[in-house]
Phi, psi and omega in degrees: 000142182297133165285193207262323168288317118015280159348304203308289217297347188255336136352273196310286186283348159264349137260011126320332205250329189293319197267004146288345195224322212286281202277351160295331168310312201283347188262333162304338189291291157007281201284281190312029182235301190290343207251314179289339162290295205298004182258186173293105164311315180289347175236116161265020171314285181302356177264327161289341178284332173297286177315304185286320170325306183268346145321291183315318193296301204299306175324332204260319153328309145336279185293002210204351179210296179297322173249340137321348199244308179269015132283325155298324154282334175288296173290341173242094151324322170270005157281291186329327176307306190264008173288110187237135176087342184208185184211133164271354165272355144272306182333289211301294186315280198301348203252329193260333192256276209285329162316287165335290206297321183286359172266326175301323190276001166262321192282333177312300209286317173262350164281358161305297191296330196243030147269340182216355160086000179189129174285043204245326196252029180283150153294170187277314158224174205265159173316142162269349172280349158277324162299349162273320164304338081063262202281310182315300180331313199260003193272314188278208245341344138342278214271337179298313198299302193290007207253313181328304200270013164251142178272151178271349206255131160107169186246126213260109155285125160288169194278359155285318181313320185292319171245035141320284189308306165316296184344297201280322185293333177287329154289339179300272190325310183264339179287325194272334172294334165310293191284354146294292174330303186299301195301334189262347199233159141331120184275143200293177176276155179280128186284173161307154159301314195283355165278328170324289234266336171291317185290327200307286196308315193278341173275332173281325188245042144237341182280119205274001188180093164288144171248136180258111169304136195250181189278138191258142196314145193256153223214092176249129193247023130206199158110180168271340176288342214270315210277359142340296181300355205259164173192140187246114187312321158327280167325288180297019185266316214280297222263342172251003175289338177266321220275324186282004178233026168295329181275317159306344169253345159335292190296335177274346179265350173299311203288359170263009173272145196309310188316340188267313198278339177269003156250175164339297180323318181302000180260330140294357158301301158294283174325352180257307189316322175270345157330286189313303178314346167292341181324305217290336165314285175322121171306125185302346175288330169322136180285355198265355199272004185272309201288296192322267227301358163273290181321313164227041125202321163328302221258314182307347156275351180284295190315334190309275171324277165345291173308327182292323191279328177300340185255347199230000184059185212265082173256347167250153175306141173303307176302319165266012152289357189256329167294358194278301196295343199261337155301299144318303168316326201271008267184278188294313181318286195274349181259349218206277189308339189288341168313324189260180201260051141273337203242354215240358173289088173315087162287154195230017168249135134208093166250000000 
């Protein structure tokens, strides 16, 4: 009988492949639909010629990349070992999948307009599956890659939970070394007041970071609250893998409205969303994935948004040009301004 890892990894690797080969098929299909209308209807060579074409990449893509590189990673482990900071199993999605599927999904758009010769008879908007299949696709090889290293079997603490748990035992732990102390030693004599109240201003304008105790978490400890409460790093693998590419499927859903696609705009549109989507190569623990998500999407979405909403008026949401913006400033604020000493004055209340 197969074990359960065994299982795990050909699972695992046949919805890689699945979610590796599905949408360039499906958005050439696409494309070969759109392309046969501007055509004779009744003869569909191009549109199988179209088709078989797009068979062919993914097959030799597969065969020529996609399975050498996993078998080179599965047999030299210690290559894989020194692969740090990145992944080579999104790089080959983004660059082989999704980059096709989103030129296609352009070329749709314009044999859509030099089908009747005017955009006045375009639909108001375009199918949303491909492009959503697209994004899902590269969202579950995501979610697959982070998985890997979790048994599926069994109960996960997430890593707040974990250093919850450190937390109270490490106060456990100085409350009882304390309370030694005090008990093997004397208590020192109590200074004058008036040496207090003299140190207090020079320990308040020599301490360069007070530390403010924050509120602290709440803890049930039996109950229907308890069993609420509970949370699996497993799970929450799932739940930020979309939420951190929710503004990137916005932005690719903007591009199915007519006002867009029959203009110009749909080509930054695709091109900045998909900048952002590289982000997705980098392994989530890099320390570089905070600045890139400024860099290649927060701040190329302000100009994006912005242009859009002067000219096309609020066909993209308002609420994510004000997270683009406010997700930069805080990004440049607190990382950068705060250095200098204008910027640099510790409140010491804190509300």
């Amino acid at each position: 009988m197969a074990s359960g890892r065994l299982i795990k990894l050909v699972v695992f690797e046949l919805l890689e492949f699945a979610a590796f080969s599905i949408p360039t098929l499906v958005v050439v299909e696409q494309f070969a639909t759109a392309y046969q209308r501007s055509r004779n209807r009744a003869e569909k060579t191009h549109y199988w010629l179209i088709v078989s074409c797009s068979i062919a990449y993914v097959a030799s893509v597969s065969l020529l990349v996609w399975v050498p590189i996993k078998v080179l990673l599965y047999k030299k482990r210690h290559l894989a070992k020194k692969i740090k900071g990145w992944r080579p199993v999104m790089m080959m999605c983004v660059v082989l999948t999704t980059l096709p599927s989103f030129s296609f999904s352009i070329a749709v758009t314009e044999v859509q307009k030099n089908i009747n010769g005017s955009t006045n008879n375009l639909p108001v908007t375009l199918p949303d599956l491909p492009v959503s299949l697209v994004l899902t696709s590269l969202i579950v090889v995501d979610i697959i890659e982070q998985l890997r290293t979790y048994s599926l079997r069994g109960r996960q603490k997430s890593n707040e939970d974990r250093h919850i748990h450190a937390t109270t035992l490490q106060q456990v732990r100085t409350v009882t070394h304390d309370g030694r102390q005090n008990e093997g030693t004397p208590a020192p004599p109590q200074p004058a007041q008036r040496t207090q109240a003299s140190l207090a201003p020079a320990a308040t304008t020599w301490d360069p970071a007070p530390e403010l105790t924050g509120p602290q978490d709440l803890v049930f400890q039996s109950g229907i609250l308890r069993a609420m409460s509970q949370r699996d790093v497993r799970a929450e693998i799932f739940l930020w893998s979309f939420l951190v590419w929710a503004d990137t499927i916005e932005m690719v859903r903007v591009a199915g409205y007519l006002s867009v696609y029959k203009s110009a705009w749909i080509f930054p549109v695709y091109l900045f969303s998909f900048i952002s989507l590289l982000r997705i190569i980098l392994t989530p623990q890099n320390p570089l994935l905070s600045s890139l998500g400024i860099l290649l999407q927060d701040l190329p979405f302000i100009f994006v948004r912005l242009s859009l909403v002067i000219d096309l008026g609020t066909i993209t949401p308002v609420l994510g040009l004000c997270k683009n913006i406010l997700v930069t400033f805080s990004y440049i604020y607190f990382n950068y301004l705060t250095k200098y000493r204008v910027f640099s004055t510790f409140e010491l209340s804190s509300f």
